[in-house]
C-alpha positions in Angstrom: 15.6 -19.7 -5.8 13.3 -16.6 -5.8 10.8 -18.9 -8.4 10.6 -21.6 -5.9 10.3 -19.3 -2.7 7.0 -17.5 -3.6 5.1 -20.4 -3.9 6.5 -21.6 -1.2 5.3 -18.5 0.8 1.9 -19.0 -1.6 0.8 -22.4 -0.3 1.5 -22.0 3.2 -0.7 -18.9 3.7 -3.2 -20.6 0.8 -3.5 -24.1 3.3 -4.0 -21.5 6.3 -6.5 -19.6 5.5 -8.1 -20.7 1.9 -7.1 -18.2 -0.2 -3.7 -15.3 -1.3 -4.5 -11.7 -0.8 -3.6 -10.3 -4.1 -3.5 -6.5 -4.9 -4.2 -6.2 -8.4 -4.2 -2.7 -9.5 -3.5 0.7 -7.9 -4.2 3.7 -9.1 -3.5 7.5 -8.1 -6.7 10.2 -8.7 -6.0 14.0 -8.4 -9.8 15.4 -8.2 -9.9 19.2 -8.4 -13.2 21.0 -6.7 -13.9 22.3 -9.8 -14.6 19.2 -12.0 -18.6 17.4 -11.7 -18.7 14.8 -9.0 -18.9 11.4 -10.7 -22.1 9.0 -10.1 -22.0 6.4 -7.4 -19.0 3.7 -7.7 -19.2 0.1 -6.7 -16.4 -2.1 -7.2 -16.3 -6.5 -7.0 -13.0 -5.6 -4.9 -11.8 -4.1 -1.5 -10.7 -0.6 -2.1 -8.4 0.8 0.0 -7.7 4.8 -0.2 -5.4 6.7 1.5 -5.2 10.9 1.0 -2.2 12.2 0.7 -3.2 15.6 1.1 -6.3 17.9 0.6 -9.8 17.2 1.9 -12.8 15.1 0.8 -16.5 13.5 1.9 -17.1 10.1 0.8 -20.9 9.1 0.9 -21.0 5.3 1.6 -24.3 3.4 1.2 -25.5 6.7 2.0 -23.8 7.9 5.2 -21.0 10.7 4.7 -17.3 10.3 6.3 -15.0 13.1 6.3 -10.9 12.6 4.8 -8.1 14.6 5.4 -4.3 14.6 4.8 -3.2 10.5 6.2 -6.9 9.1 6.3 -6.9 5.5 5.3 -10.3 3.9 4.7 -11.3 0.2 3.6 -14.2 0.1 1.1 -16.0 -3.3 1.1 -16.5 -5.0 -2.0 -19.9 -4.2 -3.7 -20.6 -1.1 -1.5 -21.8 2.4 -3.7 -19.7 5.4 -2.9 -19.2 8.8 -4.0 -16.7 11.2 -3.4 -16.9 14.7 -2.7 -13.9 17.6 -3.2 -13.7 19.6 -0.4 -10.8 21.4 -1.2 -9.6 22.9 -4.4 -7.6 20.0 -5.1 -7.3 16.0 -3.4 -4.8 13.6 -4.1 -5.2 10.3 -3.3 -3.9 6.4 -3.6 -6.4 3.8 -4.3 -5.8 0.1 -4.0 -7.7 -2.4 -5.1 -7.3 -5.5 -3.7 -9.1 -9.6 -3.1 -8.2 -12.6 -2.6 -7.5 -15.5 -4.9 -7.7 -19.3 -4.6 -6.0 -19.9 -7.4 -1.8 -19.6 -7.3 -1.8 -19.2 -10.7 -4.2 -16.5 -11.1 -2.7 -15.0 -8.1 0.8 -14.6 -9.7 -0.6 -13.0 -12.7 -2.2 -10.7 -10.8 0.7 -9.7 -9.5 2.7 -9.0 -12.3 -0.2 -7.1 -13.4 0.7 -2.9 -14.6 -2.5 -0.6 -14.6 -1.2 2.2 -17.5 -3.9 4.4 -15.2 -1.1 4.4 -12.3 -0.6 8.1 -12.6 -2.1 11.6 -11.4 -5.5 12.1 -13.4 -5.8 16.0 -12.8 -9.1 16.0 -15.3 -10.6 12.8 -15.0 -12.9 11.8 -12.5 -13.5 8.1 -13.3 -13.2 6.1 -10.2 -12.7 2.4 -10.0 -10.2 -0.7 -11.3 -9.1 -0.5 -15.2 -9.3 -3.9 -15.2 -12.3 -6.4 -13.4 -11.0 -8.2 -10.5 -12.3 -11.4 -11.5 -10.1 -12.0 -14.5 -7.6 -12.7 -11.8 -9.7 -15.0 -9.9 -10.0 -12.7 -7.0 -13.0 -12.8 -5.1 -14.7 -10.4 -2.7 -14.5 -12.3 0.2 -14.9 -10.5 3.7 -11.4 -9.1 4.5 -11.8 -10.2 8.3 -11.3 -13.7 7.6 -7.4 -12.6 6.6 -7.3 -10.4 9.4 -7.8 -13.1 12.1 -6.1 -15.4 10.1 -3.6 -12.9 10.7 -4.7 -12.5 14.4 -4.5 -16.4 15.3 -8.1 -17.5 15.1 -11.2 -17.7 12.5 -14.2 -16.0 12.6 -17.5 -16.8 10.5 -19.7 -13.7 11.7 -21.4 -12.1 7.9 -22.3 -8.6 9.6 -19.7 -6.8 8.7 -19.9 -2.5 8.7 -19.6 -1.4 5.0 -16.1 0.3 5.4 -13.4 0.1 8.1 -11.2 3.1 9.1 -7.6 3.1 10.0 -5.8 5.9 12.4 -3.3 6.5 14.9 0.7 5.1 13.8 -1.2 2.4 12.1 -2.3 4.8 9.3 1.0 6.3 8.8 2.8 3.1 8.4 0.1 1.6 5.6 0.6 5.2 3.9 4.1 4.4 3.2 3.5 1.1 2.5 0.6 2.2 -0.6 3.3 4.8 -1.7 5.6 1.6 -1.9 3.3 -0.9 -3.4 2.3 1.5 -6.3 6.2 2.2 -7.0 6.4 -1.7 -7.4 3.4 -2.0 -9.8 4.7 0.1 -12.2 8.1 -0.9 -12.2 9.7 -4.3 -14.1 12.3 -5.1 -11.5 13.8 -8.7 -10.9 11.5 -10.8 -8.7 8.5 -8.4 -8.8 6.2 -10.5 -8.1 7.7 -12.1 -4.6 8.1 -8.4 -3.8 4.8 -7.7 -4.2 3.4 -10.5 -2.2 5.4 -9.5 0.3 4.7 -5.9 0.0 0.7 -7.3 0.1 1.0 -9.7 3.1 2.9 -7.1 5.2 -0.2 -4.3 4.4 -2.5 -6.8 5.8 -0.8 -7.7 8.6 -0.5 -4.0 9.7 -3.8 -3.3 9.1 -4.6 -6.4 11.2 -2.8 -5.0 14.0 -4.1 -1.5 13.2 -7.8 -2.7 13.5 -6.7 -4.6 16.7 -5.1 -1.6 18.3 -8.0 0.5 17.9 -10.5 -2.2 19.4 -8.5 -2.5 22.3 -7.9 1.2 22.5 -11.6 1.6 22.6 -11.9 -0.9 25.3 -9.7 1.1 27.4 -11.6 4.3 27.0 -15.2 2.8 27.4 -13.7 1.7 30.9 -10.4 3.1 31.5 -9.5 6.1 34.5 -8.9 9.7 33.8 -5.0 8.5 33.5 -5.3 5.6 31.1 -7.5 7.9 28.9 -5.0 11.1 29.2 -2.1 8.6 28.3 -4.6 7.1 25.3 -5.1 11.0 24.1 -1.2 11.8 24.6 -0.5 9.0 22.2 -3.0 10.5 19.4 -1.9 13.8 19.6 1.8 12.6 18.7 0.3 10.3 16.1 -1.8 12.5 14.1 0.5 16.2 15.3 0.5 16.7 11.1 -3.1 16.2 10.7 -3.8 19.6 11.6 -6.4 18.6 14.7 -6.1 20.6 18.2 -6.5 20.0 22.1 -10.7 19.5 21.7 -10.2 16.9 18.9 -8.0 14.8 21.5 -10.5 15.6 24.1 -13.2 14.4 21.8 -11.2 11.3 21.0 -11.3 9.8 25.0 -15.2 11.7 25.6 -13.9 14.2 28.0 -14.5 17.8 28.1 -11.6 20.4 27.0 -11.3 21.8 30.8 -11.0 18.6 32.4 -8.5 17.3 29.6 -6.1 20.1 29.8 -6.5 20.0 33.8 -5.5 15.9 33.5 -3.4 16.5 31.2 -1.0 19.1 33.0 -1.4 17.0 36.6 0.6 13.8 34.5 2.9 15.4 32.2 3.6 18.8 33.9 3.0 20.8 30.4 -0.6 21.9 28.7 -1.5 19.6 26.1 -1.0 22.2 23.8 2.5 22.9 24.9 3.2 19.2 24.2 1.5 19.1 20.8 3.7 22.3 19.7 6.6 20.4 21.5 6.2 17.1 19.0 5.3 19.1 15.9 8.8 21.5 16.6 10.6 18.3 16.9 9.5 17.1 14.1 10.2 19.8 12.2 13.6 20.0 13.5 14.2 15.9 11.5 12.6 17.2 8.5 15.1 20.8 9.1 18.0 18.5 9.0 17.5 17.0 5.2 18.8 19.5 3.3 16.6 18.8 0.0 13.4 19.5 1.9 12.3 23.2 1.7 11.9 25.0 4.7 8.8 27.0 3.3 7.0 23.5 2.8 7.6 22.1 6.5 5.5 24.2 8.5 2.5 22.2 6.7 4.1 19.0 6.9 3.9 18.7 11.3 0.6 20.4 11.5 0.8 24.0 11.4 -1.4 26.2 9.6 1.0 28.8 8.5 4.5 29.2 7.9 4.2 32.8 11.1 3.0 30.3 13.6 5.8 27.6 12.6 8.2 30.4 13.4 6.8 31.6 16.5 6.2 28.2 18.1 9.8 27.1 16.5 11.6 30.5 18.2 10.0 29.9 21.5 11.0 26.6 21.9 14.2 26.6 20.2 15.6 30.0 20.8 16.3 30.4 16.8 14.5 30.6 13.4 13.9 27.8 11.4 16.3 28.5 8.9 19.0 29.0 11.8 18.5 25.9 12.9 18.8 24.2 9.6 22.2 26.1 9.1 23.4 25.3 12.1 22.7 21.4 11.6 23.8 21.3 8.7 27.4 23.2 9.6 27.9 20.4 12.4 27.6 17.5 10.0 30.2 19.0 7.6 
């Protein structure tokens, strides 16, 4: 049954749109500050990377873009990158991804285990193991998937060199890396229809990631103060662990701090920083409940920068300590 469904699923999206996405190698870095930057990269193959945590500058065809913990970038095929450690140490995911006309090709692409799918502490080689064409898998422009995806076609060639991902959009292809590079390195029954799946769903979301944000950025070209306080609400709950603060959500809709807050308290009765402490304690107070997640380690994990100000901002709004609240959870559920 599972043989006969994935070509099934294969052919249908292969008549559609001409050719299979294929991810055919992930691989995690670790790059320390301390170790040489490598020389440019270029790569035959999308590249997606997503940074799990740290801090980094990429330098793409020679402009620089700054990465933090949740940033998911597209690379286009054939573009020169480097990468720069901002922060003593960065972890990252990389995907490396195309897409094949060939079914064939495409399956054994997918069964296809990198042995570099691990940390590399050291080493600061960047780039597939193996060469994307073996599998048959071109560098074709990944918006021809994406409106595929979308419902219509679109045949325009200037394309920017990289595409970034935020808002909920990025958080849901972050767990969907971390799942895909489980997969690879596994040898589970019907791995390979897994991993198509696993590869159709990413593109899909970013598909409607890519859409969101174009239409988000329709709305605050020519929205009202409202639409865009509503528009900067939402990113402040979507990026609360990122670390970033009132001005960055002010920045986000191009409206000064002052006026922000002053909008911002007339809708939702509360200080925009009141709300973002609000969503970051709440957080907390899911991650408070899972007894195998240490409390010292949270306060990063929703966006604070120290474990004091997790306590204070958790105390005021909750009328206990962290480690109260977890204790008191935790008694109910017995």
């Amino acid at each position: 049954m599972f043989e006969e469904l994935l070509p099934a699923v294969e052919k249908g999206i292969l008549e559609a749109v001409g050719s299979i996405p294929v991810v055919f190698e992930g691989i995690e870095h670790c790059f320390e500050k301390s170790t040489p930057v490598p020389s440019a990269s270029m790569h035959s193959s999308h590249e997606l990377l997503y940074l799990r945590s740290g801090k980094a500058k990429l330098t793409i065809d020679g402009k620089g873009v700054e990465l933090d913990k949740g940033s998911t970038m597209i690379i286009r095929p054939n573009v020169k990158h480097t990468i720069d450690v901002l922060t003593k140490r960065v972890d990252m995911v990389v995907l490396y991804f195309g897409f094949s006309q060939d079914l064939g090709q495409a399956q054994e692409a997918l069964k296809y285990s990198s042995e570099n799918a691990r940390l590399e502490p050291s080493a600061r080689k960047t780039g597939p193991t193996s060469h994307a064409a073996i599998y048959g898998v071109s560098s074709k422009p990944i918006e021809i998937f994406l409106d595929f995806a979308k419902g219509h076609r679109s045949d325009d060639p200037s394309f920017a060199s990289y595409l970034m991902v935020s808002g909920r959009g990025r958080q849901q292809i972050g767990e969907l890396v971390e799942r895909i590079m489980k997969e690879s390195v596994r040898d589970d029954f019907a791995k390979a229809l897994m991993m198509q799946f696993m590869t159709m769903e990413l593109l899909v979301t970013l598909s409607r990631a890519l859409r969101d944000e174009w239409e988000e950025s329709l709305r605050v070209r020519h929205g009202k103060a409202r639409e865009l306080v509503i528009i900067a609400r939402d990113y402040l709950a979507q990026n609360h662990d990122r670390g970033i603060s009132v001005a960055d959500a002010a920045a986000y809709v191009f409206l000064s701090q002052g006026y922000f807050t002053r909008a911002f308290r007339d809708e939702f009765g509360m200080s925009p920083m009141a709300f973002l402490m609000q969503v970051r304690v709440n957080a907390a107070c899911a991650l408070l409940a899972q007894r195998e997640i240490k409390v010292s380690g949270i306060a990063t994990q929703v966006g604070f920068s120290s474990p004091q100000r997790f306590n204070v901002a958790f105390r005021k709004q909750m009328g206990m300590t962290p480690m109260q609240y977890r204790k008191q959870v935790l008694k109910d559920d017995k």
